[in-house]
C-alpha positions as CSV (number, residue, x, y, z in Angstrom):
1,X,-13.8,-0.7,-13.1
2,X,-12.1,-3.9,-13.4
3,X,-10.3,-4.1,-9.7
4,X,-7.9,-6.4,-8.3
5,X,-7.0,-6.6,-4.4
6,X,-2.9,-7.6,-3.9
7,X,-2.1,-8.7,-0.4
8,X,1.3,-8.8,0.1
9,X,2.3,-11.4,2.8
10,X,4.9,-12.1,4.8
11,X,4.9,-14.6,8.0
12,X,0.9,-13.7,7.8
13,X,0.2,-17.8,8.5
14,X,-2.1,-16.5,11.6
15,X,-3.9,-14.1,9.3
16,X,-4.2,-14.7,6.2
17,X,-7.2,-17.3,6.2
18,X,-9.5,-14.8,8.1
19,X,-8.2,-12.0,5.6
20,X,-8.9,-13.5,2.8
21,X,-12.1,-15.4,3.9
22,X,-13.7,-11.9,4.5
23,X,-13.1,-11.0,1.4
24,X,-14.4,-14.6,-0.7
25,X,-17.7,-14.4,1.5
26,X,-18.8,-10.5,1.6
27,X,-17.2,-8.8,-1.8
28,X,-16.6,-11.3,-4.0
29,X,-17.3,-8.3,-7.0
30,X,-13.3,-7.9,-6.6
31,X,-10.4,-10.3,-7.4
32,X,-7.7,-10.9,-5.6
33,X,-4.1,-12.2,-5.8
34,X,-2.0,-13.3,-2.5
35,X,2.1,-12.4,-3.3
36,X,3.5,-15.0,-0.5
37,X,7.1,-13.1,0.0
38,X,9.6,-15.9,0.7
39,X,7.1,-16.5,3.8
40,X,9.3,-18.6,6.2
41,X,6.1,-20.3,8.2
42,X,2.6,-21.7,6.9
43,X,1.6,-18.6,4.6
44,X,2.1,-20.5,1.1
45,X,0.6,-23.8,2.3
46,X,-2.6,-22.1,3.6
47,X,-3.0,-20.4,0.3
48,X,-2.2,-23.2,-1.6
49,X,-4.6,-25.6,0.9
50,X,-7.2,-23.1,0.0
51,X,-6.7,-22.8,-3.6
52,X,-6.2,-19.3,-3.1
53,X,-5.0,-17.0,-6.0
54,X,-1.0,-17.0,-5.7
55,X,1.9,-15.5,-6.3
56,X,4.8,-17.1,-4.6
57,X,7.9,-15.8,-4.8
58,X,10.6,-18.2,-3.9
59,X,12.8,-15.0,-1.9
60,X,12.1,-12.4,0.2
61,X,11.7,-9.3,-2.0
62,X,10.5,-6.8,1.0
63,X,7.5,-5.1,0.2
64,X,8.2,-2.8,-2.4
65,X,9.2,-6.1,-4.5
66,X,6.3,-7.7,-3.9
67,X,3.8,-4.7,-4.2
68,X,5.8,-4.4,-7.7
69,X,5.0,-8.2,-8.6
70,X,1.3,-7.4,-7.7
71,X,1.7,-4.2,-9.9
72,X,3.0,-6.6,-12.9
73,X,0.4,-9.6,-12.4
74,X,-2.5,-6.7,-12.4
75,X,-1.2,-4.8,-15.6
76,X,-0.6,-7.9,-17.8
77,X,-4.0,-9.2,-17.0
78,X,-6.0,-6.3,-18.0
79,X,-7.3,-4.5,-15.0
80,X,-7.8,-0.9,-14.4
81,X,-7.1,-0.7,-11.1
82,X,-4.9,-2.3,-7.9
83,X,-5.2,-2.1,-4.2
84,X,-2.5,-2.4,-2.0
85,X,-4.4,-4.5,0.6
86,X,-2.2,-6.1,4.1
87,X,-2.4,-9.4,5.2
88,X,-2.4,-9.0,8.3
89,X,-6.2,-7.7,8.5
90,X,-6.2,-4.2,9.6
91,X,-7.5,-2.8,6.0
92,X,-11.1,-2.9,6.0
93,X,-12.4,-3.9,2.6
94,X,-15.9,-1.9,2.9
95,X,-14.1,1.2,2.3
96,X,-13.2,-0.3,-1.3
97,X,-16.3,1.1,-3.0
98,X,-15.9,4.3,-2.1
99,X,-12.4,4.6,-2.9
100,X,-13.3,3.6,-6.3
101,X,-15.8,5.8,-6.8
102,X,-13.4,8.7,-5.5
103,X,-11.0,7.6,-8.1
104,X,-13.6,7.7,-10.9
105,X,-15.5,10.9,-10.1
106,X,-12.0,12.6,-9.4
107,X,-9.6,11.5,-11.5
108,X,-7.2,10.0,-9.3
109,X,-4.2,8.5,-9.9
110,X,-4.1,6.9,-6.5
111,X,-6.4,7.1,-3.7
112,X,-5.2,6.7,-0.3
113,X,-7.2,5.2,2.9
114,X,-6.1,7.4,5.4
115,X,-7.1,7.4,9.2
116,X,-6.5,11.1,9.9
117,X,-8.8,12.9,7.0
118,X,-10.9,14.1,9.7
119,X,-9.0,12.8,13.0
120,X,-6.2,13.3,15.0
121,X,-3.5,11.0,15.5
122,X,-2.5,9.6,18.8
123,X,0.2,10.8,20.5
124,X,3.3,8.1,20.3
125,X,6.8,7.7,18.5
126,X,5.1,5.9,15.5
127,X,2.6,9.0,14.8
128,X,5.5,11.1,15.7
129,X,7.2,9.9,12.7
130,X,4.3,9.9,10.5
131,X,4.1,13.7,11.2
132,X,7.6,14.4,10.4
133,X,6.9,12.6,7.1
134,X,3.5,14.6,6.9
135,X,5.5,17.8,6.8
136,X,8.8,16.8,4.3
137,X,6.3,16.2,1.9
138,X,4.3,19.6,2.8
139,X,7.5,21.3,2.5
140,X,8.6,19.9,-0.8
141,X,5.4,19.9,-2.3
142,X,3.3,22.2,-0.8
143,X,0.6,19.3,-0.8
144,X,-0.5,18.3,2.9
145,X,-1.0,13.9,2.8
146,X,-1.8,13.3,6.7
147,X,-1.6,9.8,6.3
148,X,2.0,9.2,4.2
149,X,2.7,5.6,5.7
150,X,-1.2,4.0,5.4
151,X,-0.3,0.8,2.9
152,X,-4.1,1.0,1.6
153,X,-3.5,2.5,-1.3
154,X,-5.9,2.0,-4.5
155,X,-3.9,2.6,-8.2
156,X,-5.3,3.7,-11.4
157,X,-4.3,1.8,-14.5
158,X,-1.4,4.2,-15.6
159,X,0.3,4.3,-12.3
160,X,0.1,0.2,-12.4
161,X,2.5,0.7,-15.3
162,X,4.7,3.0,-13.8
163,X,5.4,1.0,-10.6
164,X,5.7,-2.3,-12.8
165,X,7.9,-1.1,-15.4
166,X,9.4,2.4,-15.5
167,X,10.6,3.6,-11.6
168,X,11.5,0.5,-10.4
169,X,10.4,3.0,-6.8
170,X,8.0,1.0,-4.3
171,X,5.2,2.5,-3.2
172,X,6.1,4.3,-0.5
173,X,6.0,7.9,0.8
174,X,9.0,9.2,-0.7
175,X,8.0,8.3,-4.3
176,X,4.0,9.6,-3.1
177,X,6.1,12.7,-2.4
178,X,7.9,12.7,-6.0
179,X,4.5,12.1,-7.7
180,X,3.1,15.0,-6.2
181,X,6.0,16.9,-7.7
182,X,5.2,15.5,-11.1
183,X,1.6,16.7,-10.5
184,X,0.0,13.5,-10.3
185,X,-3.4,13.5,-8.6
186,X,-3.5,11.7,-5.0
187,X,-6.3,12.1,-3.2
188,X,-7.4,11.2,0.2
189,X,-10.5,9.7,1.9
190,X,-11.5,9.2,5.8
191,X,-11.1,5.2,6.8
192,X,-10.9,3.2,10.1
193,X,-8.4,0.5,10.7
194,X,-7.6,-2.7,13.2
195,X,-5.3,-3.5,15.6
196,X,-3.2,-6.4,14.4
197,X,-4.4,-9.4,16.5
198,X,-1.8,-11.9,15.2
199,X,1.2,-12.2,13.8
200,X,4.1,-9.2,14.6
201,X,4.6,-6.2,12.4
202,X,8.1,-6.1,10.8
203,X,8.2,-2.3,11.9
204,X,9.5,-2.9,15.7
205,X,10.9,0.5,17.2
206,X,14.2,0.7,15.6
207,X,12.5,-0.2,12.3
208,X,10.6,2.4,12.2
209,X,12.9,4.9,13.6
210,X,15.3,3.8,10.6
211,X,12.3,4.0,8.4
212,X,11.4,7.6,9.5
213,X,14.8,8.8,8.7
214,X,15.3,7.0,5.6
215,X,11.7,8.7,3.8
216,X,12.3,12.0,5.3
217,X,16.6,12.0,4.1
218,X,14.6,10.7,0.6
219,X,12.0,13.0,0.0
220,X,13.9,16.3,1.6
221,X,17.6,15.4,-0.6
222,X,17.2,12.2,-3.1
223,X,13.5,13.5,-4.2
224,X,14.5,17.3,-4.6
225,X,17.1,16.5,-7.5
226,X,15.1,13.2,-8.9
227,X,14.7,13.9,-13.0
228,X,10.7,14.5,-13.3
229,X,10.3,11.2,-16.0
230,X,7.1,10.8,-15.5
C-alpha cells in the first residue's frame, strides 16, 4: 500500500523538526505531507527551511479543515491510504506497519491507534470525558471504541474520498460514531503514546470540557437522525 503520513500543524515550531526528522531518518518507506494551519510562529519557515513537503494554508482552518486538505492532497495524488499523524510528537510512527497490515488483512476502513485496547485509562477529567464519549457511541451503536479522541487514525482509500469530498464531517468521534451506524469497519489496535514535551495543546480544560459536550450532544441527537448517505 501506497501510504502517505498528514501532520496537521498548528504553533508546532518547537516540534515539528524532531517529528518530522524521525520520520526522514528511520521510515522513509512512507511519504509525508506537513498541512501548516495559519501557524502564527516558526512552523512554515521550518518546513520551508527544511524543504519539507507542504501544505500551507494561508488561515486557520482548525483541524478538521486541515485533516480534510490532507484528505484531498492524498486522494488526488493516488494513494491508498492516509494517516492522521500530530505534530506535536506523541504518535509513534513504529506502530505504522502494523496498522497497515491490520487494515489489509481485515478490511478496514479505518484503523485507529488506541492506548486502551488492552489498558486502562488514568483516572483524570480528560479520561473522564473520553469515557463518556466511549459509551454515547456504545449506546448508539452498540460498537465499544475505547479510544474515541486518539488523532492517530490510519484511512483506507474510499474513506479518503468521503472526508475530502462528500461529508464535509472531520474526523472526529461523532462522525467515527455515524460510520459505525453506516456499518463501516473500524478497527482498533494496542499503541503507546508521548507526553508532549513542547509546545501547548489547544485542548486546555475548558476546551475540552466544551469538546466533551459538543461530541456526546452530536453523536446522542445530531448523529441519531443524520440521513445514512454513505
Amino acid at each position: 500500500m501506497r501510504v502517505l503520513i498528514v501532520i496537521p500543524a498548528y504553533n508546532e515550531a518547537e516540534n515539528i523538526e524532531r517529528v518530522v526528522e524521525n520520520l526522514r531518518l528511520n521510515y522513509s518507506q512512507y511519504d509525508y505531507i506537513i498541512v501548516n494551519d495559519g501557524s502564527k510562529d516558526d512552523t512554515a519557515w521550518i518546513c520551508k527551511r527544511n524543504a519539507y513537503p507542504l501544505l500551507d494554508l494561508p488561515v486557520n482552518l482548525g483541524l478538521a479543515g486541515g485533516v480534510q486538505a490532507g484528505f484531498q492532497y492524498a486522494y488526488e495524488n493516488g494513494y491508498d491510504a492516509m494517516l492522521q499523524f500530530d505534530g506535536d510528537g506523541q504518535h509513534r510512527p513504529e506502530y505504522i506497519e502494523q496498522m497497515v497490515k491490520e487494515m489489509q488483512s481485515k478490511r478496514a476502513d479505518i484503523v485507529i491507534g488506541s492506548r486502551f485496547v488492552d489498558k486502562k485509562k488514568e483516572k483524570s477529567l480528560r479520561m473522564l470525558g473520553s469515557n463518556i464519549i466511549q459509551i454515547a457511541i456504545q449506546i448508539t451503536t452498540g460498537k465499544s471504541i475505547k479510544d474515541p479522541t486518539s488523532g492517530m487514525r490510519l484511512f483506507n482509500r474510499k474513506m479518503m474520498k468521503q472526508f475530502a469530498y462528500l461529508m464535509n464531517y472531520g474526523p472526529e468521534p461523532d462522525t467515527i460514531s455515524y460510520l459505525l451506524r453506516c456499518g463501516f469497519q473500524i478497527l482498533e489496535i494496542p499503541v503507546e503514546m508521548l507526553e508532549r514535551t513542547a509546545g501547548e495543546s489547544y485542548l486546555n480544560l475548558k476546551c475540552s470540557i466544551l469538546y466533551m459536550i459538543r461530541m456526546c450532544t452530536s453523536i446522542i441527537f445530531i448523529q441519531r437522525f443524520r440521513k445514512r448517505s454513505v
